[in-house]
C-alpha positions as CSV (number, residue, x, y, z in Angstrom):
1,X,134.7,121.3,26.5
2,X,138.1,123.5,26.6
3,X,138.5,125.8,29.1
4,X,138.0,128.9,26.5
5,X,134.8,127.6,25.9
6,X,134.0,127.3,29.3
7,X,135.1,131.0,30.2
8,X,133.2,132.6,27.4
9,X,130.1,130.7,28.1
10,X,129.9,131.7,31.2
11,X,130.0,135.4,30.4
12,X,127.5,134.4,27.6
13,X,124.9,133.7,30.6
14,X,125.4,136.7,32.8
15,X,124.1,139.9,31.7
16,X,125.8,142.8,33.9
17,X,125.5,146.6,33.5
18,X,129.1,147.7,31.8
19,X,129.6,150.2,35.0
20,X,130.1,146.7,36.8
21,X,132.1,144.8,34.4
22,X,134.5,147.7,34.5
23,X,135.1,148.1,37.9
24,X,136.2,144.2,39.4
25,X,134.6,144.0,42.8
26,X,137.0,142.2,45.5
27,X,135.9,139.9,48.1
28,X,138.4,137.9,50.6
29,X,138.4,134.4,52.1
30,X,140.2,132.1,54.0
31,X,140.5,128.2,55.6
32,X,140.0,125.1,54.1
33,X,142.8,123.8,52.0
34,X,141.0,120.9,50.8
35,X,138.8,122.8,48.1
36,X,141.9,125.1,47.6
37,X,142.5,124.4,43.7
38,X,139.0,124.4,42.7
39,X,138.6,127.9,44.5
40,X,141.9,129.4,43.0
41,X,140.1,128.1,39.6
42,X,136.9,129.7,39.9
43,X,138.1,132.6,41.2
44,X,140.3,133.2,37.9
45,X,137.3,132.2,35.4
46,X,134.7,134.5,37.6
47,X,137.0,137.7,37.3
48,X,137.0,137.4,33.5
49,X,133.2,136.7,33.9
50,X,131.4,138.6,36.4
51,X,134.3,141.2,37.4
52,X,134.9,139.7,40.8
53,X,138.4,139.6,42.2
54,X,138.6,136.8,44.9
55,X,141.5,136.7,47.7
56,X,141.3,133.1,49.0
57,X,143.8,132.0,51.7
58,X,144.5,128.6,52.1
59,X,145.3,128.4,55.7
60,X,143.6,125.6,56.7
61,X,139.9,125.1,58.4
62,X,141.0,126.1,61.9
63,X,142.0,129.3,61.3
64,X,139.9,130.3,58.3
65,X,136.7,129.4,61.0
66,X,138.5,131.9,63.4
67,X,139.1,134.7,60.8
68,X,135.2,134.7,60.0
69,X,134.5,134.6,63.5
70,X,136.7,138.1,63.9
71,X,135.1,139.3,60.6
72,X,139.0,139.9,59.5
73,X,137.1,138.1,55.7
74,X,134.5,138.0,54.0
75,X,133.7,134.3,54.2
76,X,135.5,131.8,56.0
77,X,135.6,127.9,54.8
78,X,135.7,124.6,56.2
79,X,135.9,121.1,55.7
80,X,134.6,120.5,59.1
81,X,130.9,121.8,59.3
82,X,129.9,123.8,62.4
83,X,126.7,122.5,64.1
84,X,123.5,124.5,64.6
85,X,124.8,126.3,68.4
86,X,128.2,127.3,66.6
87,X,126.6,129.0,63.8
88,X,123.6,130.7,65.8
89,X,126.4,132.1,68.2
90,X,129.2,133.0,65.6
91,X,125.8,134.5,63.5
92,X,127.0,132.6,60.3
93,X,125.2,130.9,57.5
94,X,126.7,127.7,56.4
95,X,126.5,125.7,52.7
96,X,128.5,123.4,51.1
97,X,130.1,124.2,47.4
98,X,131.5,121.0,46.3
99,X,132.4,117.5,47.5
100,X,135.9,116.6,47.5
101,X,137.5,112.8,48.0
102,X,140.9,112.5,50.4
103,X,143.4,110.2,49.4
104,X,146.4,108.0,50.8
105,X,149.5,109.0,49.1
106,X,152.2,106.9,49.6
107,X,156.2,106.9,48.8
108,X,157.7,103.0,48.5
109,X,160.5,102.7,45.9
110,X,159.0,100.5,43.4
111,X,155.5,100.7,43.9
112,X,153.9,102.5,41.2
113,X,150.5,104.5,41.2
114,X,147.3,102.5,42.6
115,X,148.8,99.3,42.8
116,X,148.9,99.3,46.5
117,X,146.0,98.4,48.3
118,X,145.3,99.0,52.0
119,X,142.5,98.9,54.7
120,X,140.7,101.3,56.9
121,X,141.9,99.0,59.7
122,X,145.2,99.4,58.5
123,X,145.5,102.8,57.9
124,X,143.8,103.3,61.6
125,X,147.1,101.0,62.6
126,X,149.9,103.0,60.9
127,X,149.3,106.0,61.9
128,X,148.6,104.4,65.7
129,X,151.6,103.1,65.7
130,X,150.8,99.8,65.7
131,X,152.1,98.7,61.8
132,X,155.6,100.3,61.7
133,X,157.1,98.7,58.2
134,X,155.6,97.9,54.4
135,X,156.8,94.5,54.8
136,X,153.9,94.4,57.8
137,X,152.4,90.7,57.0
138,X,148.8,92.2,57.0
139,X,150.2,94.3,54.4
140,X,151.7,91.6,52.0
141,X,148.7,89.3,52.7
142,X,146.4,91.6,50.9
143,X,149.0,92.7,47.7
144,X,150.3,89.1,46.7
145,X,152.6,89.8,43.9
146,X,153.8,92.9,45.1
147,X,157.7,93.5,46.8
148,X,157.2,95.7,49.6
149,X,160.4,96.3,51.0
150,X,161.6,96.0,54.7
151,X,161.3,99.9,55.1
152,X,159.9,101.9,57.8
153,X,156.5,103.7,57.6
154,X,156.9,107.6,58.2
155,X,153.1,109.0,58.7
156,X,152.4,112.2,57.3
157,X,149.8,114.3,58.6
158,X,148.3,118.3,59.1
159,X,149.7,119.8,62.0
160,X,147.2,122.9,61.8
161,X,143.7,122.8,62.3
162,X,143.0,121.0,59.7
163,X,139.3,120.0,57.9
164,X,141.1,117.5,55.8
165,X,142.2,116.3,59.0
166,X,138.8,116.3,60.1
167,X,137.5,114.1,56.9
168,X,140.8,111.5,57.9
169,X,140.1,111.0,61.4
170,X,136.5,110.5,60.7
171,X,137.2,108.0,58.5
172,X,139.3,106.3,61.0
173,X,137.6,106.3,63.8
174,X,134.6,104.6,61.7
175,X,136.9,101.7,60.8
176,X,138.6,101.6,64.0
177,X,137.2,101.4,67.6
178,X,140.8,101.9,68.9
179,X,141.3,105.2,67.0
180,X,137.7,106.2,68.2
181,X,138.2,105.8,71.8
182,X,142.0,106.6,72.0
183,X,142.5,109.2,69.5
184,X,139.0,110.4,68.5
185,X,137.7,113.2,66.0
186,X,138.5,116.7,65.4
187,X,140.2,119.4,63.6
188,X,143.3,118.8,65.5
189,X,144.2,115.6,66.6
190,X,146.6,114.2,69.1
191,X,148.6,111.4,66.2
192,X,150.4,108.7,67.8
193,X,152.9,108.5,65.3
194,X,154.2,110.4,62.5
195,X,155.1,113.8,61.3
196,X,153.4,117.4,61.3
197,X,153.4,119.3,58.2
198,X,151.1,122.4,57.4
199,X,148.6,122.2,54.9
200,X,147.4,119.7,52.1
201,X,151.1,121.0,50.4
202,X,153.3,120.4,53.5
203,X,152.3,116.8,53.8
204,X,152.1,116.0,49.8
205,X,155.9,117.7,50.3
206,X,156.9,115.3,52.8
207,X,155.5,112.1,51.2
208,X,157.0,113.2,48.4
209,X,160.7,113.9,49.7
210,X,160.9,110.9,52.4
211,X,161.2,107.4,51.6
212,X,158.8,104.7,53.3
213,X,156.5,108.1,53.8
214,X,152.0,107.8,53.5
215,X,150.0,110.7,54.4
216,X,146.3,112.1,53.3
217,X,145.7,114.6,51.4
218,X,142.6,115.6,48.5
219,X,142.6,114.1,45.2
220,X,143.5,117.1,43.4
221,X,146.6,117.3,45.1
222,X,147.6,114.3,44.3
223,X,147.0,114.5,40.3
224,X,148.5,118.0,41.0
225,X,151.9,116.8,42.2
226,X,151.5,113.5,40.5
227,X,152.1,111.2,44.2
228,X,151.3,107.6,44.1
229,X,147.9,107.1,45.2
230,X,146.9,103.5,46.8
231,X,143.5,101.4,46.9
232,X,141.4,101.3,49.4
233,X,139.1,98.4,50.4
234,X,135.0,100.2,51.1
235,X,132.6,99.1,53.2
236,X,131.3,96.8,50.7
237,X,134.8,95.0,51.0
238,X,136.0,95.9,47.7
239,X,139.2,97.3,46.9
240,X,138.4,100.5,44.9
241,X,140.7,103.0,42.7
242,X,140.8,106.9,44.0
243,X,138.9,108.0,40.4
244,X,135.8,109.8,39.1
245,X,133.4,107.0,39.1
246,X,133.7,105.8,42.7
247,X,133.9,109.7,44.3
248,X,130.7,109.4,42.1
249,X,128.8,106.1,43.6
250,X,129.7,107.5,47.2
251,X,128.6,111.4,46.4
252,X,125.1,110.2,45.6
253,X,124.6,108.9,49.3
254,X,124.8,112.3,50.3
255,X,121.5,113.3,52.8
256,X,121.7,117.1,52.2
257,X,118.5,117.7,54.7
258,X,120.3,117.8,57.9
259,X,120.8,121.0,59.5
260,X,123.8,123.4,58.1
261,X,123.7,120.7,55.0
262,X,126.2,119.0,57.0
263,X,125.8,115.9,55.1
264,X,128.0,112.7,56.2
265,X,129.9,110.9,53.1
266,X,132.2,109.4,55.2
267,X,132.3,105.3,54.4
268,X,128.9,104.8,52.6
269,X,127.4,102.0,51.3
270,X,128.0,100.7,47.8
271,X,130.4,98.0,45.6
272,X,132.1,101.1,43.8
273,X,131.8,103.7,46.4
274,X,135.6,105.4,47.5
275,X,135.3,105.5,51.1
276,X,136.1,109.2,52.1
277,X,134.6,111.8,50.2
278,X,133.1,114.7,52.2
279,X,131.5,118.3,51.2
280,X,133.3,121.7,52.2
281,X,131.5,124.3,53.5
282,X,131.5,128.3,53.5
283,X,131.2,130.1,56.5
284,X,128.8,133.4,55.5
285,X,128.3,136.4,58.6
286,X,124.3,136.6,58.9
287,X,125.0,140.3,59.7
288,X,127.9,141.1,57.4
289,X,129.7,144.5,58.2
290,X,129.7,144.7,54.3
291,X,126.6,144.1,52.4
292,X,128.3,144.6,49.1
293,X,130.9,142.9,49.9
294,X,128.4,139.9,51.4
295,X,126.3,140.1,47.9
296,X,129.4,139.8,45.8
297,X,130.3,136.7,47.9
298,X,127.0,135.3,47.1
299,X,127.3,136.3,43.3
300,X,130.8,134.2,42.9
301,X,129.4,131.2,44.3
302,X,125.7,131.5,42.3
303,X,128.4,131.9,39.3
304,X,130.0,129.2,40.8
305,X,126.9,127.0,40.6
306,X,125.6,127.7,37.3
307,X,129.1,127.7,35.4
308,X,131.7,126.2,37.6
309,X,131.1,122.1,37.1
310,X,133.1,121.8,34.3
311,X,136.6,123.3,36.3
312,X,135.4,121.2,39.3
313,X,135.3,117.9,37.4
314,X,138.4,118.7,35.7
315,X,140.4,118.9,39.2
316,X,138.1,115.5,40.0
317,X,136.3,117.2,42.7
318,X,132.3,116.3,42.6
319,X,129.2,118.8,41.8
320,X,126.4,119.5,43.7
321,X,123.5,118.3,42.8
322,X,121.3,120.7,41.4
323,X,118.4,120.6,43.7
324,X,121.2,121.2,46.6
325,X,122.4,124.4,44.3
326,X,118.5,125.5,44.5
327,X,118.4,125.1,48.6
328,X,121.6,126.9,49.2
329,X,120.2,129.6,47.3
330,X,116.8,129.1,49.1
331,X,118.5,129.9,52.3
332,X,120.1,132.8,50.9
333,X,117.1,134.1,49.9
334,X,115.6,133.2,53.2
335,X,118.6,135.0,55.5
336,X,119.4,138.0,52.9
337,X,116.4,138.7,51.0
338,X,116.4,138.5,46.6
């Protein structure tokens, strides 16, 4: 389906009074680059649909958390859910909107677009420190055929608070007991080596302009600014491609019933499943200043739900599942009434 049809479907399937339509509502957000392009594309198609203007900023998890906190937006957004104590005192209602998959990018003259393939361990080791060059033998044992030069690593990584950040560490400290115990989990993370670089677009920048350069960053990003993307071995032991059909095998592991919907995706089970694909979450006030404006936050992502699947897919970010849809909007109901 083209992205006209798409557009004028979803108009097709809301039925607003023309006093609405005429007069475009505006709601603002902030945080998470991770879900950044598929938020920038809703927001376009839902202005032309429902008449809703959204202002998203993507300044990373860290600071859209603390801009929701202050109430300085109407919703905040995270890659790194809250747990239950965070959100009873900030008096916030999380949900997830879509699941999203990180990816290694890498920048080694010759090697061309998935034909690298590397290891949690690994990945744990470069950016420890411990693996300093691509001609690393634990590198060339596992890509026979391929020339990897004799050129130094440069790590890449968020230095903001970062959910991405979150999603990479979390990864690494499953595969790694080293990077558990030395380096640990967070938003913000003390790297032993590498560079800083703000946002999903700093560090795609620097792969891109520094030779020998990886870094993490989500998929759409990558397709986005067209960096070579590398294989990754999963938990199965395979060595699987960054594309639809493996996001998909490790998405349906999801286990949406925990509090929050905080669901862990990080390094599921399964001979296709890409190991680190995580959910992002909105940050809602339970006792908005705005009730407008908190309705017309709930209406983009309802509209977002019933006609936004197609655009997310398109950027090769993964759907809900619909009976998650139906339990977000449960707990709406539950927190704000019909």
């Amino acid at each position: 389906m083209n992205r006209r049809s798409i557009l004028l479907g979803a108009g097709a399937a809301l039925t607003l009074p023309l006093a609405v339509r005429a007069q475009t509502a505006q709601i603002t957000g902030a945080g998470a680059t991770f879900p950044n392009p598929i938020y920038q594309k809703w927001a376009e198609a839902a202005r032309a649909a429902i008449g809703i203007q959204v202002n998203y900023q993507s300044v990373g998890s860290g600071a859209g958390i603390n801009q929701i906190r202050n109430r300085t937006v109407d919703f905040g957004a995270s890659d790194a859910p809250l747990n239950q104590q965070q959100l009873t005192e900030g008096n916030l209602l999380q949900f997830p909107t879509v699941m999203g998959s990180l990816v290694a990018i890498v920048n080694i003259p010759g090697i061309e677009n998935d034909q690298l393939r590397l290891t949690g361990p690994i990945l744990a080791d470069i950016y420890l420190g411990k693996i300093t060059r691509w001609n690393d033998q634990r590198i060339t044992a596992i890509n026979p055929g391929l020339n990897l030069p004799n050129l130094a690593i440069a790590p890449a990584y968020r230095a903001d608070g970062s959910g991405t950040t979150f999603v990479w560490v979390s990864y690494l400290a499953d595969v790694s007991e080293e990077w558990k115990t030395r380096v640990g989990v967070g938003t913000s993370v003390r790297f032993p080596a590498g560079t800083g670089a703000r946002g999903n677009e700093g560090v795609a920048g620097t792969v891109r302009q520094v030779r020998g350069a990886i870094g993490y960053v989500e998929n759409a990003y990558a397709i986005t600014n067209r960096l070579v993307t590398t294989q990754i071995q999963n938990k199965d032991g395979n060595f699987v491609k960054p594309e639809h059909e493996s996001f998909m095998a490790a998405a349906s592991a999801a286990d949406w019933s925990v509090p929050g919907f905080a669901a862990n995706v990080i390094n599921t089970a399964g001979p296709k499943s890409w190991p680190i694909v995580a959910p992002t979450f909105i940050l809602l006030p339970t006792n908005p200043t705005d009730a407008t404006r908190s309705a017309n936050v709930r209406r983009f992502f309802d509209w977002a739900f019933a006609n936004g699947d197609a655009l997310a897919q398109e950027l090769e970010y993964i759907p809900l599942p619909q009976a998650t849809k139906d339990a977000v909007r449960a707990a709406w109901s539950r927190q704000f009434g019909a």
